[in-house]
ChimeraX commands (.cxc) that place a marker at each C-alpha (Angstrom):
marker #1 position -48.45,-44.39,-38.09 radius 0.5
marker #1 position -46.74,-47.69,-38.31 radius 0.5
marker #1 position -43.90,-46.63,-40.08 radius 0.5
marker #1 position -43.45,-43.87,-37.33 radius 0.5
marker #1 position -43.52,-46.47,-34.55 radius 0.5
marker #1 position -40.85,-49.31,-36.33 radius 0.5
marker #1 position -38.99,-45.73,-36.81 radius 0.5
marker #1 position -39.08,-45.40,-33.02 radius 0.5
marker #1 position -38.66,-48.81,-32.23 radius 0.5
marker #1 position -35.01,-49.50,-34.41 radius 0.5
marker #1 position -33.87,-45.34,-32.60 radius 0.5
marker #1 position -34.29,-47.40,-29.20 radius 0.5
marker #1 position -32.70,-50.67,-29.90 radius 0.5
marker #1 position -29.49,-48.78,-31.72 radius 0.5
marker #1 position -29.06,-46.59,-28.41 radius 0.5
marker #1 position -29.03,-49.72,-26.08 radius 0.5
marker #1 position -26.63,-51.15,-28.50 radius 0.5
marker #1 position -24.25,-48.30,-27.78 radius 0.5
marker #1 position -25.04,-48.63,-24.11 radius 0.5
marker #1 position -24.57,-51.97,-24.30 radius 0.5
marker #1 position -21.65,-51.31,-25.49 radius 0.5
marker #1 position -20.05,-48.31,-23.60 radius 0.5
marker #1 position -20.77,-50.72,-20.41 radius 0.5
marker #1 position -18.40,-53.82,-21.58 radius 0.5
marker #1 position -15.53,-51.30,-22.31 radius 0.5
marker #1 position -16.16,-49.63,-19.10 radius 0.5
marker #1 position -16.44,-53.39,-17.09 radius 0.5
marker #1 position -13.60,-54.75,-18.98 radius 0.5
marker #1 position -11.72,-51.33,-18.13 radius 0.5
marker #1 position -11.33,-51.25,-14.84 radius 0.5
marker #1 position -10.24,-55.00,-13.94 radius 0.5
marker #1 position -7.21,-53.76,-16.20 radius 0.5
marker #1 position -6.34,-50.41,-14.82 radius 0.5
marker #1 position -6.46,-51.95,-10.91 radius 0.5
marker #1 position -4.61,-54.82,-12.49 radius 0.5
marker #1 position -2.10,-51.63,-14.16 radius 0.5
marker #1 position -1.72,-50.35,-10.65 radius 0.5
marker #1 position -0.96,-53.61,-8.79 radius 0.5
marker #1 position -4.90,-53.42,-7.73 radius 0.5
marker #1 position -3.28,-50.51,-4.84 radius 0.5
marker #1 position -5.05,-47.36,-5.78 radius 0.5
marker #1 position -4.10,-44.10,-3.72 radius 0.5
marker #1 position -7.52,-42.32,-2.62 radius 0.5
marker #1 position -8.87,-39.09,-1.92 radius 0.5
marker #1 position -12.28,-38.59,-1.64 radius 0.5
marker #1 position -12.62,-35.96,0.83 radius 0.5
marker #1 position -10.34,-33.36,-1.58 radius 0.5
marker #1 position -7.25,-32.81,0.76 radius 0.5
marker #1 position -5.05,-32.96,-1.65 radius 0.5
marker #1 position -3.37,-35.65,0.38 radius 0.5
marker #1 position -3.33,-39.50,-1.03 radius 0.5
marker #1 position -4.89,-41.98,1.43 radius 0.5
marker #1 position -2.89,-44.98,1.44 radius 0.5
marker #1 position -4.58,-47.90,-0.74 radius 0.5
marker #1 position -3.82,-50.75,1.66 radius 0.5
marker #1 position -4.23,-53.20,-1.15 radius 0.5
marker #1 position -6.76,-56.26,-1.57 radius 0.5
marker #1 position -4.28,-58.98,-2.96 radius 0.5
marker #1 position -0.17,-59.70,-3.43 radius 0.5
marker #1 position 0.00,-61.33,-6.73 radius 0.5
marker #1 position 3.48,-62.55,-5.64 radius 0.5
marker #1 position 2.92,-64.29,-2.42 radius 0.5
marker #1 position -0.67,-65.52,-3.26 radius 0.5
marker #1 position -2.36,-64.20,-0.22 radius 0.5
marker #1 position -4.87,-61.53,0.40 radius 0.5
marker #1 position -3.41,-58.19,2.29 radius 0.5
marker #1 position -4.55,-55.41,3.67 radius 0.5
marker #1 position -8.42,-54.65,2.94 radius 0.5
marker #1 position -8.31,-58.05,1.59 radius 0.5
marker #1 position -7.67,-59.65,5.06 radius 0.5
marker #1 position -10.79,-57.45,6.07 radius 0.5
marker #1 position -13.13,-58.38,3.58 radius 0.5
marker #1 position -12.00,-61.99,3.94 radius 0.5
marker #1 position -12.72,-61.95,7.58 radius 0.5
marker #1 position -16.28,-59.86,6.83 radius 0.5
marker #1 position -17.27,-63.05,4.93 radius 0.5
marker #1 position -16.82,-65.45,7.33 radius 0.5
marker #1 position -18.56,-63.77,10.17 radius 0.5
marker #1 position -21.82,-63.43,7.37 radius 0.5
marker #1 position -20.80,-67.44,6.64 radius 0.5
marker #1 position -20.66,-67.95,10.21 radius 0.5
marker #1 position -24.05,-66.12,11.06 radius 0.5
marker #1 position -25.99,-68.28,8.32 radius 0.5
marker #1 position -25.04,-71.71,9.46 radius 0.5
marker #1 position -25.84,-70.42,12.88 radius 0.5
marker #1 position -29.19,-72.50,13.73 radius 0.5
marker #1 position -32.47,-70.34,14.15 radius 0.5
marker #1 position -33.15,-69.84,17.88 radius 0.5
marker link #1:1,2 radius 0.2
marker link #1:2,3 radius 0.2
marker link #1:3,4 radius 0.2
marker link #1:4,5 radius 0.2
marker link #1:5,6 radius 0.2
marker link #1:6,7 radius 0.2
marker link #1:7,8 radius 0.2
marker link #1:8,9 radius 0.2
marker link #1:9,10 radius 0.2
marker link #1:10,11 radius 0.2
marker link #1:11,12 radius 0.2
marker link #1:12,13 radius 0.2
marker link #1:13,14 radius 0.2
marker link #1:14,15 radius 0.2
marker link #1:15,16 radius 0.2
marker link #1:16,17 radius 0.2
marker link #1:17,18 radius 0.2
marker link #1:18,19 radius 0.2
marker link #1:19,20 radius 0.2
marker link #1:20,21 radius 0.2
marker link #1:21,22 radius 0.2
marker link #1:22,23 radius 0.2
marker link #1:23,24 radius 0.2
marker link #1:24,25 radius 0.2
marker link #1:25,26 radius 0.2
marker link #1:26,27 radius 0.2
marker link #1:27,28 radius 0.2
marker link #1:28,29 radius 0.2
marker link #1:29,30 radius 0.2
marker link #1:30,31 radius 0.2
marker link #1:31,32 radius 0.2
marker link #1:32,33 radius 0.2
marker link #1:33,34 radius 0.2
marker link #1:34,35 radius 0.2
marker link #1:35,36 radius 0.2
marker link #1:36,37 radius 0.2
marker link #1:37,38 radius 0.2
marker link #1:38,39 radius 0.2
marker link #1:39,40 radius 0.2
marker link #1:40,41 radius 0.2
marker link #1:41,42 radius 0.2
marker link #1:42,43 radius 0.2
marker link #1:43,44 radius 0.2
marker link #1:44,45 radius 0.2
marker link #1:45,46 radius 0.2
marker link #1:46,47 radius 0.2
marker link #1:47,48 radius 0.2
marker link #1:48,49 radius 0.2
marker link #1:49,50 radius 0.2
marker link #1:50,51 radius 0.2
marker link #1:51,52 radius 0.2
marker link #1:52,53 radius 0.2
marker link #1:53,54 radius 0.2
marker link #1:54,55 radius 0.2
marker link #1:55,56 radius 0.2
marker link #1:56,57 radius 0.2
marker link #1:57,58 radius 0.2
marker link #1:58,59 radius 0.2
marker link #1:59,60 radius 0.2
marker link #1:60,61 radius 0.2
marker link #1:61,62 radius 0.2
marker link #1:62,63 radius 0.2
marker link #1:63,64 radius 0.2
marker link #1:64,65 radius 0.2
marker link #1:65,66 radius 0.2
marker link #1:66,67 radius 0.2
marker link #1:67,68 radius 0.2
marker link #1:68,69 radius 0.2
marker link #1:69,70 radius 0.2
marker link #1:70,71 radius 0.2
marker link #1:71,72 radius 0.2
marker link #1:72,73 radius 0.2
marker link #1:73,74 radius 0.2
marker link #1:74,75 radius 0.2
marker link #1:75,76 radius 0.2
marker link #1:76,77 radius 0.2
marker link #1:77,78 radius 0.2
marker link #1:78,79 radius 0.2
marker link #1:79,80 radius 0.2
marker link #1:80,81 radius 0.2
marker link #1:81,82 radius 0.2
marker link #1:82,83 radius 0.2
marker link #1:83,84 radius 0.2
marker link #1:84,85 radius 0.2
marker link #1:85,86 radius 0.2
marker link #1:86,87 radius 0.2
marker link #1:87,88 radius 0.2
view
């Protein structure tokens, strides 16, 4: 019985190592392929066939945020704005 269970026991902790695992390369994946693409990826979710333009989230050469970027950016600060906002 107990060698059963620390038989168990080292199956499970071997299979979270691989998960463990297979999620770093998978994190440390995809900063690199946006990074790849110039972080503009053409989209198609709905199956068209037809590429949605990727506006874009940031121009490494200027520094600034663009397209979906700007968006986001301006998201934040209305949520920023809305917590400082004192409680009526």
């Amino acid at each position: 019985m107990r060698r059963q269970r620390e038989r168990q026991h080292s199956v499970g902790e071997r299979g979270s190592i691989l998960m463990e695992y297979a999620m770093l390369v998978f994190l440390a994946a995809v900063p690199i392929f946006l990074a790849w693409n110039g972080f503009s990826v053409p989209l198609d979710f709905a199956g068209t066939g037809v590429a949605v333009e990727y506006k874009g989230i940031y121009d490494l050469a200027s520094g600034q945020y663009k397209g979906y970027g700007k968006e986001m950016q301006k998201f934040f600060e209305m949520v920023q704005s809305g917590i400082a906002l004192p409680i009526p």
